[in-house]
N, C-alpha and C positions, 0 to 999 in steps of 0.2 A: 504493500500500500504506500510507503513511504518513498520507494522508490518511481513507482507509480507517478505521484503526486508531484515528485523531485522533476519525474519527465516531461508534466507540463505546463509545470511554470517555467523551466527553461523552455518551451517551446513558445510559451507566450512571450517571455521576454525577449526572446529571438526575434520574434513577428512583430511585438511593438520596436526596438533597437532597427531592425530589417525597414517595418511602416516607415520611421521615424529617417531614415536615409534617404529613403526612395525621396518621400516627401519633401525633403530638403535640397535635393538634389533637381528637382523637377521644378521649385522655388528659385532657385539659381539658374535653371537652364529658361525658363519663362523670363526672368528680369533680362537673361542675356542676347534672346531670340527678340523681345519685344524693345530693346537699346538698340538693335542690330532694325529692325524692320522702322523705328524712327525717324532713325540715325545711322546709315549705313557706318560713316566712320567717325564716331565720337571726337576725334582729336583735330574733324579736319577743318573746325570754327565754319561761320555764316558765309556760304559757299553762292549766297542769294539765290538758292533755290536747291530744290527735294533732287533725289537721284544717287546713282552707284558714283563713285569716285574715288580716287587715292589721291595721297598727298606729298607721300614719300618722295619729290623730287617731280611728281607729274602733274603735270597741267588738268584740270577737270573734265574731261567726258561724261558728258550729260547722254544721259539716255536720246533715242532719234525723238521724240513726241517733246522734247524742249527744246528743238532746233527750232529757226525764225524759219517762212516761208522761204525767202530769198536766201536761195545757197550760191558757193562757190560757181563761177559760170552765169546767174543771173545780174540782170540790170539791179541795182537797186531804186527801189520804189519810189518813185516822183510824188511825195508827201511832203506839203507844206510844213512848215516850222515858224517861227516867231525870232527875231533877232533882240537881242537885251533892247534895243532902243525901239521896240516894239514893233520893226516892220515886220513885212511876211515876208518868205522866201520860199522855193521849192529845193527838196535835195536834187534835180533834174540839172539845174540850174549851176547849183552850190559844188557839185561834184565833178562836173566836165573840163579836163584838159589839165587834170593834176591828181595823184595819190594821194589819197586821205585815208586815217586814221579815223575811224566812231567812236569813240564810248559812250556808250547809253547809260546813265545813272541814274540814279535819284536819292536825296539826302535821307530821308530814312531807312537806310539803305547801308548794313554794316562793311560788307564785303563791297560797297560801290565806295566808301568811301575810302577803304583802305586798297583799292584801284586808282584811286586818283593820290592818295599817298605817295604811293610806289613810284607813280610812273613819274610826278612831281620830283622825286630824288632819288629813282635812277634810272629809269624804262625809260624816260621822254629822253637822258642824254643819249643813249644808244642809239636813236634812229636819225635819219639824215633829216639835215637843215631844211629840206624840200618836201616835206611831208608831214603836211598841216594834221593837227592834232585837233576836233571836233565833238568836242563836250555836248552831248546830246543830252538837256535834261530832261527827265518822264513828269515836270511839276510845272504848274502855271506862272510864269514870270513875276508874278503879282505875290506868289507865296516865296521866291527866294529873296533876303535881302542883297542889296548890289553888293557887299564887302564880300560875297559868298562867291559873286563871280568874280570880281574883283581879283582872287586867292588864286585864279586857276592861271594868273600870269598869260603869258603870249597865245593858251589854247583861245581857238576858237569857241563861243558858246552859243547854243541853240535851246529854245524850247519848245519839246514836240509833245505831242498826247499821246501818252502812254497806252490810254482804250483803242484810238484807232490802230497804233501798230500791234498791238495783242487780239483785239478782234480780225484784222483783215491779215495780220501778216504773221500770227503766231508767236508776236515776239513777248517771252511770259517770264521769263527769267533776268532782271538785273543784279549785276552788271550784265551786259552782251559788248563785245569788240566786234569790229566791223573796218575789214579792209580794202579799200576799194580802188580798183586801178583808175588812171585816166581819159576810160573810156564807160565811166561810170557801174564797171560787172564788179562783182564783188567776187575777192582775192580769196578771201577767209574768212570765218565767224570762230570766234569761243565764248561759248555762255559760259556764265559763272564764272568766277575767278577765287583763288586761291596761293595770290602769289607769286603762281609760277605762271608761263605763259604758252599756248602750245608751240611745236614749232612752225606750225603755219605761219601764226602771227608772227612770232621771230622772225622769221624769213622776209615777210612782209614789209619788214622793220626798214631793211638794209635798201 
């Protein structure tokens, strides 16, 4: 009997000690599945927008459904803009018969803002004297104050509607770069930014 009874309390305490693993183990594997499906890569900070990426020395590849309409090979879009001293513009216009450089930001905007950092103290030295740099804001003129644009020095600044490029042309991720030849096609795009830049846009640079 004693031995009996000996058999199945250690059989229980087996099965609660065993319950008690499983359970904690399935506890950790859920926190780490559901950090993981967030947040693909916790360490790799506001990347301004959702998707798979590394960090480790590589530029952000965004899944295809957060690319802009306008890819490498097309025109880019003949979409009006706003100039700081309020006139209009088209990019049709703004872009013919020179390399330009996009960056799409907007100031609430972590990862847009540490893009304009970067290229301010070191990404703008690297690229040639001949290749305007074009601060495309996603915010109504009337919401930035002027010392805001004032800061971005010799770039160019523009302000466009962030609805119309995201409704008609997919563009849903800031930052976006944007390189465009002198015959107004675009060179390269990279959503998202991280610091690093792909090599398209390096390339682009030179």
């Amino acid at each position: 009997m004693k031995k009996h009874l000996t058999r199945i309390l250690h059989s229980s305490y087996t099965k609660i000690v065993l319950g008690g693993a499983l359970a904690f183990s399935a506890a950790i594997l859920g926190v780490y599945v559901g950090s993981a499906i967030t947040n693909p890569n916790p360490n790799n900070g506001d990347a301004g927008g959702s998707g798979s990426y590394t960090r480790e020395g590589q530029a952000i590849r965004m899944p295809e459904e957060y690319y802009p309409l306008f890819a490498p090979g097309d025109l880019f879009p003949a979409v009006d803009f706003e100039f700081v001293d309020g006139s209009v513009g088209n990019f049709s216009d703004l872009l013919q018969g020179r390399k330009s450089i996009l960056l799409f930001v907007h100031f609430d905007c972590g990862a847009c803002d540490r893009l304009i950092q970067d290229w301010r103290s070191w990404a703008g030295l690297n690229i040639r004297d001949d290749i305007p740099v074009i601060v495309c804001i996603g915010q109504a003129r009337e919401e930035i104050l002027p010392t805001t644009w004032d800061d971005l020095g010799n770039y160019e600044v523009v302000f466009v509607d962030r609805e119309i490029f995201r409704e008609e042309f997919n563009l849903i991720v800031w930052p976006t770069i944007a390189c465009v030849d002198q015959y107004g096609l675009v060179t390269a795009i990279q959503v998202g930014y991280n610091s690093v830049f792909t090599n398209e846009i390096a390339q682009s640079l030179r």
